[in-house]
C-alpha positions as CSV (number, residue, x, y, z in Angstrom):
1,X,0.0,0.0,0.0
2,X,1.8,3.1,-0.7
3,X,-1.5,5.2,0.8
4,X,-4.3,5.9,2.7
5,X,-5.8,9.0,2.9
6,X,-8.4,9.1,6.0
7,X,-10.5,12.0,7.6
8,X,-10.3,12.6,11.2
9,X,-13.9,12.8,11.7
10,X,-17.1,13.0,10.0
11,X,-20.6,11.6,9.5
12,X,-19.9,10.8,6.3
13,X,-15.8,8.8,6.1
14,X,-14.1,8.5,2.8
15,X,-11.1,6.6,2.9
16,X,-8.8,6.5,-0.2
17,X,-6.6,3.5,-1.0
18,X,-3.7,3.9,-3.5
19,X,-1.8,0.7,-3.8
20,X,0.8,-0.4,-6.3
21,X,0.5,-3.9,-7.9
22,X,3.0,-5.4,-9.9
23,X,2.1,-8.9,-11.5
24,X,5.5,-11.1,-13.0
25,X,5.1,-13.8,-15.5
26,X,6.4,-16.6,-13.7
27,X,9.2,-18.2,-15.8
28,X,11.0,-14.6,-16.9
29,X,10.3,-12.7,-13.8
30,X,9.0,-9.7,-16.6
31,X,6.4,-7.3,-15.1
32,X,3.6,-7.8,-17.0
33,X,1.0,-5.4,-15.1
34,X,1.9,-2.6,-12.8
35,X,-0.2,-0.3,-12.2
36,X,-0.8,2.7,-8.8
37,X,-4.9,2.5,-8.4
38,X,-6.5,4.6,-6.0
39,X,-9.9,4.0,-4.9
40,X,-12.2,5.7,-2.8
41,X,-15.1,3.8,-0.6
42,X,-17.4,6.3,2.0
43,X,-19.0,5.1,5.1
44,X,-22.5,7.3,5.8
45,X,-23.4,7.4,9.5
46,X,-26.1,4.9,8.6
47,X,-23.5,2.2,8.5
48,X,-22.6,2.7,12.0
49,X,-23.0,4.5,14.8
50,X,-19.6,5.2,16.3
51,X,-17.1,6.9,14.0
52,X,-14.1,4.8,15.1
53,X,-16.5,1.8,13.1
54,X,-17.4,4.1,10.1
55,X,-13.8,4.3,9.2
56,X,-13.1,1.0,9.8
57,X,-15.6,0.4,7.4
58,X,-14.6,2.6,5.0
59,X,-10.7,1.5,5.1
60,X,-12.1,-2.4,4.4
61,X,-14.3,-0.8,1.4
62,X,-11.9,1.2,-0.1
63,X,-9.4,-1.7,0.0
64,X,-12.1,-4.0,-1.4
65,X,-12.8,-1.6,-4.3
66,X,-8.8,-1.6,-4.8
67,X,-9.0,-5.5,-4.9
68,X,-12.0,-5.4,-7.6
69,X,-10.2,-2.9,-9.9
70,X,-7.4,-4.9,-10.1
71,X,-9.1,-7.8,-11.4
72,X,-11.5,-5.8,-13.7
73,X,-7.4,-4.4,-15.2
74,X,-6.4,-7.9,-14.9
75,X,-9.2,-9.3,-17.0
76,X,-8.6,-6.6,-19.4
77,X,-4.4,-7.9,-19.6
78,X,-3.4,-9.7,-22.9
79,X,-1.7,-12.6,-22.0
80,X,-1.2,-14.4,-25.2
81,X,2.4,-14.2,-25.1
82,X,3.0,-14.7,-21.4
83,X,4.2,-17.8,-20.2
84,X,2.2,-19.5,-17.5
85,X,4.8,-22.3,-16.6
């Protein structure tokens, strides 16, 4: 994770993730994806009560957004020529 930008309070939390992730093809070592994404995820007062549990919420979110754009990007890759052995 090289961030994570958090509020000190609010009823509303957005938390913003940025983390690098570098994918190697296995037999060369070669970088075939890396990429910085930054994703946001905001926790309403709705979702909870006590703000200490709002951003805790919102840090899981915006990690899980994180984790779902880097499948969407690795679905996207072109792998042809990579070697999976």
């Amino acid at each position: 994770m090289e961030k994570l930008e958090q509020p000190l309070m609010g009823f509303s939390m957005t938390v913003t993730a940025t983390v690098r992730y570098v994918l190697h093809e296995r037999a060369t070592g070669k970088a075939v994806y890396e990429q910085s994404l930054s994703t946001p995820y905001t926790a309403g007062a709705t979702d909870a009560f006590l703000g200490a549990e709002r951003l805790k919420l919102a840090n899981e979110g915006a990690i899980r957004n994180s984790i779902g754009k880097l499948m969407e990007e690795v679905q996207r890759l072109d792998v042809t020529a990579v070697s999976l052995r």
